[in-house]
N, C-alpha and C positions, 0 to 999 in steps of 0.2 A: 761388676763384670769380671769374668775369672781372665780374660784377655787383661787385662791390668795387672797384672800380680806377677807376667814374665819379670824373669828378676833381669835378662839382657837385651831391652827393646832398644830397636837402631834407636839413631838418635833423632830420623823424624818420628819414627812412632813413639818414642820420649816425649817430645813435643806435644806432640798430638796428645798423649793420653793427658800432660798435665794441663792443655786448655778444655780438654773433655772434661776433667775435675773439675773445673772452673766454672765451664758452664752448668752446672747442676741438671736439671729437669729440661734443658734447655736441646733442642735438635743442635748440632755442633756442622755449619758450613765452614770448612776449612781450606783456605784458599793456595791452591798449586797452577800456577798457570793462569792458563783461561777460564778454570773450573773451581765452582765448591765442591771437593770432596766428601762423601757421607761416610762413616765406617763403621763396623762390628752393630749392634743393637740399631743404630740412627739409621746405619744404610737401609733394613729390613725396614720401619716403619717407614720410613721416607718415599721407598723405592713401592711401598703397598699405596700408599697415600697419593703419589703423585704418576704412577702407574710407567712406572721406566723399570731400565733391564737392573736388575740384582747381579753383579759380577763379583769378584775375587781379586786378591792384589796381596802376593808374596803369604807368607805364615807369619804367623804371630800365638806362640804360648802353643808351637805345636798343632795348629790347625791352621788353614785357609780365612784368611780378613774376607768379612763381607761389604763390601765397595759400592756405593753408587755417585752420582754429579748429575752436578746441571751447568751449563752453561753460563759464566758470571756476566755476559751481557743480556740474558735470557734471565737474568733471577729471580726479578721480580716476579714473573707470573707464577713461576715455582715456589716461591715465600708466598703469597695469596693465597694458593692451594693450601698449603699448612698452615698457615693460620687461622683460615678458613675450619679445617679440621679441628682447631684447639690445641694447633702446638706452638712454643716458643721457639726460636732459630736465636744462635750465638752465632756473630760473626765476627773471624778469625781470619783476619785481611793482613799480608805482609807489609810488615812496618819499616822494610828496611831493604836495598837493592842487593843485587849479587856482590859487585864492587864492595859497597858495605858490609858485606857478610866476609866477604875476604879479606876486609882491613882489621875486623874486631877479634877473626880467627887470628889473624896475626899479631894481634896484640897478645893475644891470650897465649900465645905458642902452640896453636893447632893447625896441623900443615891445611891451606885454604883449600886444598883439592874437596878437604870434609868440610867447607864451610855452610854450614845450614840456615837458609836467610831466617830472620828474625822474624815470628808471627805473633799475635796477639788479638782480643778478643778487644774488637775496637766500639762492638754495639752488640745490644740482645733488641731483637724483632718481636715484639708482644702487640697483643690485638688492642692495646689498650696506646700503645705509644707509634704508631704509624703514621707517616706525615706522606710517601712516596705516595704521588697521583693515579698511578697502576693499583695502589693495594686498596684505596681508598672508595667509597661509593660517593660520587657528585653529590645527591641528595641526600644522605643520611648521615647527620655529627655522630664522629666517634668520640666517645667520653670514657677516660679513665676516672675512677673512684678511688678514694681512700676514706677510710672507716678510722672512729676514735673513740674509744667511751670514755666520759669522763663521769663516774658518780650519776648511773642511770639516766645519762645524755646523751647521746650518739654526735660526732661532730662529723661531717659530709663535705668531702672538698672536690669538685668535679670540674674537669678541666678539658676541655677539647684540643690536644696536642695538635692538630693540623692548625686550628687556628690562633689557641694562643689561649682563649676566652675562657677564666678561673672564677668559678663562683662557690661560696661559703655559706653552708646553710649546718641548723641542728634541728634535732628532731626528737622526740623518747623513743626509746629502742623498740616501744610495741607498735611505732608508725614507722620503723626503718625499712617496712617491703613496700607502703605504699609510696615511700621517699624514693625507692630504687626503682620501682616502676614506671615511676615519671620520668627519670632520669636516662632508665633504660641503658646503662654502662655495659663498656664492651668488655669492660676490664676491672676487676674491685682488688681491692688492696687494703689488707687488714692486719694489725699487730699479731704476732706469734701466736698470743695467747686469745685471740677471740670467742667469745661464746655463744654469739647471735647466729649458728650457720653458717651457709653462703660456704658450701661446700666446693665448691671451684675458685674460691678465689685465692689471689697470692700471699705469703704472709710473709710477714719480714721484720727483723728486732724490734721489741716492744720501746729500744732506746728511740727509736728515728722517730717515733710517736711522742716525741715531747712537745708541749706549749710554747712552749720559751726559746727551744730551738725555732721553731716552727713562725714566730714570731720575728725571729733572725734572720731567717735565710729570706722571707720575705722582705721584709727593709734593704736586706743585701741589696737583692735582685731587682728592685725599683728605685735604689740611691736615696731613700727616706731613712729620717729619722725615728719618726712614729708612723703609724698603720693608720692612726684617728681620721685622714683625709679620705680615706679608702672604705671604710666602717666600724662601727660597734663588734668588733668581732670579739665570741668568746674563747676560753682555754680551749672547750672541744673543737672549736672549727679550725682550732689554729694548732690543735693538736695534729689534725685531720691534713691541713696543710703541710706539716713539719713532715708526716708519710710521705707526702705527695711527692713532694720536691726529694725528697731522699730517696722516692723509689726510682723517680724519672732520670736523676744523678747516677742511681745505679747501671741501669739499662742504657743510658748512655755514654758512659764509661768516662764519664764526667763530662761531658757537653750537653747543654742543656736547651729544651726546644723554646717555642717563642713561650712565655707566658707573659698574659698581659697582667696589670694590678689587680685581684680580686676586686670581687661584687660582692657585696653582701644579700643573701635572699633571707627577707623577713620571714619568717612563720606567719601564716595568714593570709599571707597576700598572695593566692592561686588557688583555684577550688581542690579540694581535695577529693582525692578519686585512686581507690584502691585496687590492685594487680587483678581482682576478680570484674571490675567494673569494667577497666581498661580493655581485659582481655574482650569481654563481653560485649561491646562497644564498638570492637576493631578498631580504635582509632587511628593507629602508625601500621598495623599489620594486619591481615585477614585471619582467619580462623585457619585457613591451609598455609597459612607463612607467603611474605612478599606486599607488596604495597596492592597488587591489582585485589580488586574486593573491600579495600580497606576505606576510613572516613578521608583519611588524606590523599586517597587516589585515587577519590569521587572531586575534591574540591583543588587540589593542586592546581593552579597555570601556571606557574611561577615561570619564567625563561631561564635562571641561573640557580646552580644547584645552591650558592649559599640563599636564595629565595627560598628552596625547597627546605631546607634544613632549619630555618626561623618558624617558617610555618608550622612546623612539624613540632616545635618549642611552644610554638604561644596554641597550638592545639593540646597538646601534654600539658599545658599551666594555664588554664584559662584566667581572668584576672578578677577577682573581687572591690577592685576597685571603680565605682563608677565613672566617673573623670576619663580613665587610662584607657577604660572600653571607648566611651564616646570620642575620644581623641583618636584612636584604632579606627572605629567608623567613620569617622570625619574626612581620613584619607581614603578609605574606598570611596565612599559617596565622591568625591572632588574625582576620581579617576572614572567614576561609574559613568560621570554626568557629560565626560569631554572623552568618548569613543578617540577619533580623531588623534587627539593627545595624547590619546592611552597606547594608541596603535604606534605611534615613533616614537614613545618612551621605551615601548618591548623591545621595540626594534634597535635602539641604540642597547640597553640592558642584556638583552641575548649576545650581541658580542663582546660584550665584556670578560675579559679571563674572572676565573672565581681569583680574588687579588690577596682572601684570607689565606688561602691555603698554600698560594706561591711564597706571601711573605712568610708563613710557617715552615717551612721547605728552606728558604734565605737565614733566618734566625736560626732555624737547628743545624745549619752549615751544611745541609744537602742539597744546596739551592744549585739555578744552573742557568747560563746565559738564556735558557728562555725565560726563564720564569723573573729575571728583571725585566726582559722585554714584557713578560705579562703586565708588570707593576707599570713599566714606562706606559704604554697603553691604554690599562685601565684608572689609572690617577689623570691620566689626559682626558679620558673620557668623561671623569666625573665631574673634572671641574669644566668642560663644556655642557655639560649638565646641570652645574650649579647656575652657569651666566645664561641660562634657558629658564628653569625655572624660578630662579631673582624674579623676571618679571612677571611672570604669571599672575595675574588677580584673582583675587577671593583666595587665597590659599590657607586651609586649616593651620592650626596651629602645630601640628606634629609633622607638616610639611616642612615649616620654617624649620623646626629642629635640624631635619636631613639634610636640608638644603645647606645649613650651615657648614655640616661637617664635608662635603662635598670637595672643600679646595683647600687653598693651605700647601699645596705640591709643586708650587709652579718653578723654585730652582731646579729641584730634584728630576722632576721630570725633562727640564731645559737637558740637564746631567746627562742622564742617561740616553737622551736623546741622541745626542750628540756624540756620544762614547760609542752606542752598541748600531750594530748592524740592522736594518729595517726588520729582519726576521731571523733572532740569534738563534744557534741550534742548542739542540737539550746536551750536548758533553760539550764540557770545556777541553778536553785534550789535548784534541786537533786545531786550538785555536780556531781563529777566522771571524771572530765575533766583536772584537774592535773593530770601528769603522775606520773607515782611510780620512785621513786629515785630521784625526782624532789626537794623534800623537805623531810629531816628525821625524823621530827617532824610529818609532814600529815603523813607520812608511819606508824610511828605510833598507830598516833589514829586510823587510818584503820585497822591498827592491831589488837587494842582493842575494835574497834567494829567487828572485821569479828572472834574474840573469842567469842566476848559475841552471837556472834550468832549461832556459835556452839554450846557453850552452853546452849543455848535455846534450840537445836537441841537434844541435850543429854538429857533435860529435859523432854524435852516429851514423848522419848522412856523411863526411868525412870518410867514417871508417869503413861504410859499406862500398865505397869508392877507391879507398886504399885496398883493401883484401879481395875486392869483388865477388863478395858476397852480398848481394840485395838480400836476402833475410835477414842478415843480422839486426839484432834487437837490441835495445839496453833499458832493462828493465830492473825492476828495486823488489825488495821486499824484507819484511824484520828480523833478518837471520843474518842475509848476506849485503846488506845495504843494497847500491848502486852494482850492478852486475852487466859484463855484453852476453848474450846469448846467441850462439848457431846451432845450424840443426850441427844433428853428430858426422855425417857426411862430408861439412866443410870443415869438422876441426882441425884437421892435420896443419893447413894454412896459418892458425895460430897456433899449435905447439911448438914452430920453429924456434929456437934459442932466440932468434935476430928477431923476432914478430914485434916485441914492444908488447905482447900479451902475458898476464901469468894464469896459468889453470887453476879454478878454485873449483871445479866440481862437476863432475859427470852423470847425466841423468840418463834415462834410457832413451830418446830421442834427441837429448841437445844433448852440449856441453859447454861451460859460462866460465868465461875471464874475466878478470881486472885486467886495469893499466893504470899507469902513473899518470896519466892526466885526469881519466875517470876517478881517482880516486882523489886526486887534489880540488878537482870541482866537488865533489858528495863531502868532500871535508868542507868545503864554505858551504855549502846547502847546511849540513848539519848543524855546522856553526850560526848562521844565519838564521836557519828555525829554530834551532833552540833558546837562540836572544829574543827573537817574536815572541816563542811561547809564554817565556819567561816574564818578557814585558806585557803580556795580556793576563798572564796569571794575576800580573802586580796593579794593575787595570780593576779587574774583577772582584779582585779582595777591597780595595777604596770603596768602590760600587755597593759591596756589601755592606760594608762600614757605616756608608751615609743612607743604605734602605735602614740598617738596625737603630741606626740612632733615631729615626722617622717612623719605631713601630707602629709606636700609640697612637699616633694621628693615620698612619696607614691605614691600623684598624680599626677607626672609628670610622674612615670614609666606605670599607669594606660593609662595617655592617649597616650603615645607610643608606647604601647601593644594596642592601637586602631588604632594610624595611620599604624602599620603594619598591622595591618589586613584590616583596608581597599582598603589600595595599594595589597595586594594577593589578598581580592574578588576579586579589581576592574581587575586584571590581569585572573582571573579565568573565569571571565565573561569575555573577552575580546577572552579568547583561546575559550569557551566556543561558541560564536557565531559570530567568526571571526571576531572580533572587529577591525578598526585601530587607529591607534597613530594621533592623531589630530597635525595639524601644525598653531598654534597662532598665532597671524602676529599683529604687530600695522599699519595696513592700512584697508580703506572702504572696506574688499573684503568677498567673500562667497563662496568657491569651495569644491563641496561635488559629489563624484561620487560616484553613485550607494547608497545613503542613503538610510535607513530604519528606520521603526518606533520602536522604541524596543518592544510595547506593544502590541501593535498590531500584529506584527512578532512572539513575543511568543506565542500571544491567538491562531495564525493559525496554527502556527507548531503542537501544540495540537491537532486540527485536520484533521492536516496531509496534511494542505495547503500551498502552498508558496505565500512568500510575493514578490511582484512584486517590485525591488528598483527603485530609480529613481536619475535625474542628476542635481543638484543646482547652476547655479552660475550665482554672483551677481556682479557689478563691480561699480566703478563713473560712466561709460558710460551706463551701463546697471544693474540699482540699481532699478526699480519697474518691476516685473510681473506681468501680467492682465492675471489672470488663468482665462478658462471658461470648460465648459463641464457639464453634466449630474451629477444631485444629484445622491452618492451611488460609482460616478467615483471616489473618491480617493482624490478629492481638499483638504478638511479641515484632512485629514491623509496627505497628502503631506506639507501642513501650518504646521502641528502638527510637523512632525516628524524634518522638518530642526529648527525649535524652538529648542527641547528638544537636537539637535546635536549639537547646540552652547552652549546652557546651558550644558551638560554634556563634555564637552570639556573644559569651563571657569572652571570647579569643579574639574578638574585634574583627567576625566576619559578618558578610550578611546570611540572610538563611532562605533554607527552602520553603516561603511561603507566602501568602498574599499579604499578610499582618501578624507583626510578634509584638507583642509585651508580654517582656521577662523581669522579675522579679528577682534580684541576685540569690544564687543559690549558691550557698557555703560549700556545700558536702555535695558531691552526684552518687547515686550507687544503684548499680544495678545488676539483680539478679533474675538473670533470665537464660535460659537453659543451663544446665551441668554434666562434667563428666566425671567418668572414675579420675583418679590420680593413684593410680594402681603403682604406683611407686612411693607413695607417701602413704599405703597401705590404707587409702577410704573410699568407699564404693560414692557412689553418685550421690543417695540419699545423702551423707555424712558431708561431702562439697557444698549440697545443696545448704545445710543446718548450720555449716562454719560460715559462711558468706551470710545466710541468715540472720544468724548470732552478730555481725559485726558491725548489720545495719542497726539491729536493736539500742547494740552499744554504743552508736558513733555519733547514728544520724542527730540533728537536732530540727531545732521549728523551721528552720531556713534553708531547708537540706532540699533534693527532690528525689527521688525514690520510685526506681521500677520494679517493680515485682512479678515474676509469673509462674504459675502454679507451683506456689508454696505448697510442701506436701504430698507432693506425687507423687516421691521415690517408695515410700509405705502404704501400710493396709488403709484400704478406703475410711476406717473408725480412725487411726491414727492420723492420714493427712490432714482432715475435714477439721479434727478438733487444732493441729499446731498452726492450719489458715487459721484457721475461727480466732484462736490467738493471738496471731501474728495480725491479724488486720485489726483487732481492737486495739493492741499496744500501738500499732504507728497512726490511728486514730488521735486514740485520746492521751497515750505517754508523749509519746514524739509529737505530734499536733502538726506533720511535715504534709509538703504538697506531698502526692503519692498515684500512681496510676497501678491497679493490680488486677492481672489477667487471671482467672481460673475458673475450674470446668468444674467446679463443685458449687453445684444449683442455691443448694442448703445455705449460702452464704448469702443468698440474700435477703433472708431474712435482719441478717446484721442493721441493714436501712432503716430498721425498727429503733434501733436503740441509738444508733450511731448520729449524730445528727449533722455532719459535715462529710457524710458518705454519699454516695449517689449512684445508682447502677446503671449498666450502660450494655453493648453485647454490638457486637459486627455481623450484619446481617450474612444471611442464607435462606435461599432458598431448594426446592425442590422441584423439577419442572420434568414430566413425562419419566420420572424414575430415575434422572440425574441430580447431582447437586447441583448447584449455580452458586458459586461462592462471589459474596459481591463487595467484600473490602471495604464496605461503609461502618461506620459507627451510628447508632442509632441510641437513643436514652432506655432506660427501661433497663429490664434482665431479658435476659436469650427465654424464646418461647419454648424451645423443646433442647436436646442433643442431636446432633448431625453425628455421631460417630459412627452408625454403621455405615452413611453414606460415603462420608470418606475413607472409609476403611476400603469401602467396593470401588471409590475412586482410585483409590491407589492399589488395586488390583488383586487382594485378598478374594480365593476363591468363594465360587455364589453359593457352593452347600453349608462354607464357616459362617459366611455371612447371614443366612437364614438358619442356620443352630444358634447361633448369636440374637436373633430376632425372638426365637422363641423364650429365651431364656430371660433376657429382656423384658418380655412379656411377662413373667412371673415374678420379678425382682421386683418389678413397678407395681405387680398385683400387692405383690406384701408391703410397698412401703406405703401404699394406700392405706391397708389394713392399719400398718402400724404409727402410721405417722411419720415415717418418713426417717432415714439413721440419724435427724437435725432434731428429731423430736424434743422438745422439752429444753433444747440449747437456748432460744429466746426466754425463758427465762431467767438464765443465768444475770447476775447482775458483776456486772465489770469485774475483770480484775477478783474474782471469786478466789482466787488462790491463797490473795494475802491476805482475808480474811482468818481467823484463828481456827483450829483443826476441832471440829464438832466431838463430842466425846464419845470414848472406846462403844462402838456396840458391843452387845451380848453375842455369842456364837448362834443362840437360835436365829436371831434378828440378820447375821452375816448370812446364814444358811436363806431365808427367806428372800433375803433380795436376792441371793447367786440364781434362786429357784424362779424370781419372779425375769431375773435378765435372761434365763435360758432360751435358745431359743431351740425347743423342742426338731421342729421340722427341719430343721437344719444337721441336728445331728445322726449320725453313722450308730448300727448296734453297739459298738465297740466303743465311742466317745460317750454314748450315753451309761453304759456299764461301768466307764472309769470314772463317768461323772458321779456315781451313784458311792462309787468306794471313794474318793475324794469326801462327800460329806458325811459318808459315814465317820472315816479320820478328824472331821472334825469336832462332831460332835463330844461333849463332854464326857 
């Protein structure tokens, strides 16, 4: 910035430019007063971003500074805006009072009139390190990432700063997108030198990325010796770690948020399911962004956002564990079965404060008399929750879990009971959040400040009776303290020499004195509140003291009070839309009667349509469907919906249907529609082949696999032959369950050769010249094509529509003739590729078959004349 380079900036714009250095990339709020000031470059984005006025303020380097603020009791919505946008904010909070600034001037021998109070950059505000309850969404964890390769490993350390909750996982670098999809971070953080992409994220010294530190600082910060209690962790996770902790040290200018002791996540144990799958799936987000549309904002009841945020987890990580699912179901079923139970469990749970993100808030030292009160509250509440369900009978075994962790609070809470005010307010400041009886010392000074205010009280009537003046006032404010107030009319009465008044100021309707007694009383008030403040400050900080030492158990009650709530939504949804109990099975199977789509089920019932269900099953003998039918018939909602029923069953939900047996599926992948990525420079076809290509490579026997019209983005001879392909390889290479929608007839032929294939087709009918699309699945292949019907259903003019009919007509005539573009495919025998390459024909024998593929009728004078010179060049 050429504003940097004045060689004689005052000395706050000194200031200012050398924390503007400091914060790098960073929006720079710089604190004057009541306000963040913005300047030069920051003010213009800022002032465009958050849509306030762009002003001016003195010269600097020969031009006009460009200026803008926000209010620093208003800041937070104003940080949310811009971080929302993708920016970091630096905050640049005065470290030191005026008084202070004029004692260090005077040390230094600089006359105090230039004493410039002391700033510094006390925190950086990044999307990935946010604890404040304003910037935050109730139901969605925000998760910062840090990245580590170690020797073609990737190490993954992800951490949710509001709550604390650190997990450790690795992965190969060629699975680190579908690792960060699941993960979905607000914030990735990588060594200087990264090679993986991940073009928006932070980078920072390749030193802070060490093992061994990394291995350190966590022992530090848990008071262990060794990690061995905690997990198996390798050099990359703990490489991944060692960023972590160094990047959140930085950004917080060395205070550190809650972090609780790492997790370790196996590899293996979560179905896997890649950025193309997820997307395609909507699971956390709709296709238009936001939860409404989405799988989690069709199944949500949760009451408390850290409810919504577990679900939201064990939807993104379905579990391949049998045991862990059925223990998952165990607690819906027990919630499903006792409504009644279910309904004052909500009911106590909804008023619960979220307790994770208050104690994250109290740890990172932004905590605030309410947010103990939250803790005081919700640790009461849980453990009258534990002495409820103690006695409950028949309770699953993952009930006793929760129930366990539930209590354990009971000094603490007595503590804080007792200390803080029935409902403490969000700034400590102003005090008032110590209870009375609390401390006989505070009650005191309360005492002798709520006399001296009396006093004051008494004074005034006093004085409006000495001077006779009934208006007189005596009113305070943070300039002039304690002040008497008359209009201007009666001042003359106090300017006398003899009044016992002195004049501090003239406004344009009053005019306001001191006196010697007003000001001997606002001296004990002052004195008085400021020992109160002082002793509640000293109050506050103990409070804090004994919530940090009480993390670990705080949040393990926090996330128990989440797993109950999510096992009652998931039960509430389930009574709710007649949901059933899925049955897990460790074998290749799929049996699903009468399934439904959740999301789609919801949006109809809305307007008052029904969903039409339908019948799933999949076996070793009959593990591929060849769906065919009419666009709009239901195919890719029928793909969709047995997808989202195996995933919500691996997540320990029930499902949308009358009967499930699921068979655990390792892998999910699903590709069903595509778009350009017109930024990554591939048109739809090229989307469609990469997402393709990665089922080919990934899937295995135990995988399940949607598919719909593979092929479509090219020429009718091109798609027909890479289906015809792709359906034999996930056949007979892959041997995976598989459901596959497409419009190309020719393929059912495959049923010939395939012998665990099956065809199938969603009926349509035609009735007085309309379509009737009827959303069933039926066996068999599709009798004819519906496309010009829907075409005129969706309102394509009737003359395109009947030039279309014609032409139709004669396309059908020839492949009569010839057999059809599949001609001669059913003999191909498998897998023909890898067969050895037949030997060189002769040029006559090329030229013969070119002459026998031509297809005469088809070509233009012009293609047939270049065709004629083409074999002329080739011949000998």
């Amino acid at each position: 910035m050429a504003a940097r380079d004045d060689p004689k900036p005052t000395p706050m714009m000194a200031q200012y430019l050398a924390l503007r250095e400091e914060a790098g990339d960073a929006l720079l709020f710089y604190r004057m007063g009541d306000f963040f000031e913005l300047f030069f470059e920051d003010a213009r984005r800022a002032a465009a971003i958050l849509d306030i006025a762009l002003t001016t303020r003195g010269e600097h380097g020969g031009q006009a500074i460009p200026m803008c603020g926000v209010p620093v009791h208003s800041a937070e919505s104003y940080l949310a805006r811009l971080i929302k946008a993708g920016c970091r904010v630096a905050i640049a909070e005065q470290v030191e009072t005026p008084d202070e600034a004029k004692a260090r001037a005077k040390r230094e021998g600089t006359p105090s009139s230039k004493a410039l109070v002391g700033r510094a950059i006390v925190r950086l505000v990044t999307a990935g390190t946010l604890t404040e309850e304003a910037l935050l969404e109730p139901r969605r964890a925000n998760v910062l990432v840090a990245l580590a390769e170690l020797r073609g490993t990737v190490g993954i350390a992800a951490v949710d700063v509001s709550t604390g909750a650190m997990v450790l996982e690795e992965c190969a670098a060629e699975a680190l997108g579908a690792a960060l999809a699941r993960i979905s971070p607000s914030e990735v953080v990588v060594p200087e030198d990264w090679e993986h992409g991940l073009d928006e994220a932070i980078h920072r010294p390749r030193s802070t990325f060490a093992s061994d530190a990394g291995a350190d600082r966590l022992k530090a910060l848990h008071g262990v010796a060794t990690l061995d209690a905690f997990g198996a962790f390798t050099r990359a996770m703990l490489a991944a770690a060692g960023g972590l902790v160094s990047y959140l040290d930085h950004v917080g200018r060395g205070t550190l948020p809650l972090l609780l002791p790492p997790v370790l996540r196996e590899s293996g144990g979560t179905m896997a399911m890649d950025a193309a799958t997820r997307g395609s799936l909507e699971i956390l987000e709709s296709a238009q962004g936001g939860r409404a549309g989405s799988l989690i904002g069709a199944v949500d009841r949760c009451v408390t956002g850290a409810g919504s945020r577990l679900l939201a987890e064990d939807l993104s990580a379905p579990l391949l564990d049998a045991a862990a699912i059925e223990a998952r179901l165990a607690l819906v079923q027990f919630w499903r079965d006792r409504p009644i139970e279910r309904a004052q469990l909500r009911d106590i749970l909804r008023a619960i404060p979220d307790l994770g993100r208050a104690l994250g808030r109290v740890v990172a030292g932004r905590g605030s008399p309410r947010d103990l009160g939250q803790l005081r509250d919700g640790l009461s509440e849980a453990t009258r929750l534990h002495h409820w369900l103690s006695a409950a009978p028949d309770r699953p075994a993952l009930l006793d879990q929760v129930v366990a962790r539930l209590t354990g609070h009971g000094a603490l809470t007595d503590w804080l009971a007792r200390a803080l005010v029935p409902s403490p307010p969000t700034e400590r400041s102003g005090g008032g959040y110590i209870a009375d009886g609390y401390d006989a010392a505070l009650d005191e000074l309360r005492a002798t400040s709520g006399d001296a205010r009396r006093a004051i009280a008494a004074m005034e009537a006093r004085y409006r009776e000495e001077t006779g003046v009934a208006s007189l006032k005596i009113r305070h404010n943070g300039v002039l303290g304690y002040f008497i107030e008359v209009p201007a009319r009666h001042a003359d009465a106090l300017m006398a020499p003899d009044s016992g008044f002195t004049h501090r100021q003239t406004m344009a309707g009053a005019v306001r004195f001191n006196s010697l007694k007003l000001h001997e009383e606002a001296a004990r008030i002052a004195e008085a509140g400021g020992h109160a403040l002082a002793a509640e400050e000293a109050h506050f900080e103990e409070l804090v003291a004994a919530v940090v030492e009480a993390r670990e158990a705080i949040a393990a009650t926090a996330a128990a009070l989440a797993r109950l709530d999510v096992g009652a939504g998931n039960a509430e949804r389930a009574a709710e839309g007649d949901w059933c109990r899925p049955e897990v099975l460790d074998e290749p199977c799929l049996a699903i009667s009468a399934g439904r789509h959740p999301v789609v089920e919801a949006a109809l019932a809305k307007s008052g349509e029904r969903f039409v269900a339908n019948d799933c099953t999949l076996a070793a003998d009959n593990r591929l469907w060849l769906i065919g039918g009419p666009n709009m018939g239901g195919k890719s909602t029928f793909l969709r919906q047995n997808a989202l029923i195996v995933l919500l069953a691996q997540a320990g939900c029930f499902v949308p249907a009358s009967a499930a047996r699921i068979g655990l599926v390792d892998r999910l992948f699903s590709r069903v529609g595509a778009a350009d990525n017109l930024a990554r420079g591939r048109s739809t076809f090229m989307v469609e082949m990469v997402e393709t290509a990665a089922i080919l490579a990934q899937a295995t026997g135990r995988s399940f696999v949607i598919l719909d019209e593979v092929g479509r983005g090219t020429s009718t001879y091109d798609g027909l032959a890479l289906a015809w392909a792709v359906a034999e390889a996930v056949h007979s290479q892959i041997a995976c369950r598989c459901l596959f929608a497409t419009h190309y007839h020719e393929l059912a032929r495959l049923a010939e050769t395939c012998e665990a294939l099956s065809l199938h087709h969603v009926r349509a009918r035609e009735w007085q010249g309309d379509l009737v699309l009827l959303h069933e699945l039926a066996d068999g292949p599709a009798d004819r094509s519906y496309g010009l019907a829907v075409a005129r259903l969706a309102g394509v003019p009737a003359p395109v529509v009947a030039r279309a009919r014609t032409v139709l007509a004669k396309l059908e005539a020839q492949r009569e003739a010839t057999g059809g573009i599949a001609a001669g495919l059913g003999d191909l025998p498998l897998f023909a590729a890898l067969a050895a390459e037949p030997a060189s024909a002769s040029p006559e024998q090329k030229l013969a078959e070119a002459l026998r593929n031509a297809d005469l009728d088809a070509l233009t004078p012009r293609e047939a004349l270049d065709l004629l010179y083409d074999w002329k060049r080739a011949l000998p």
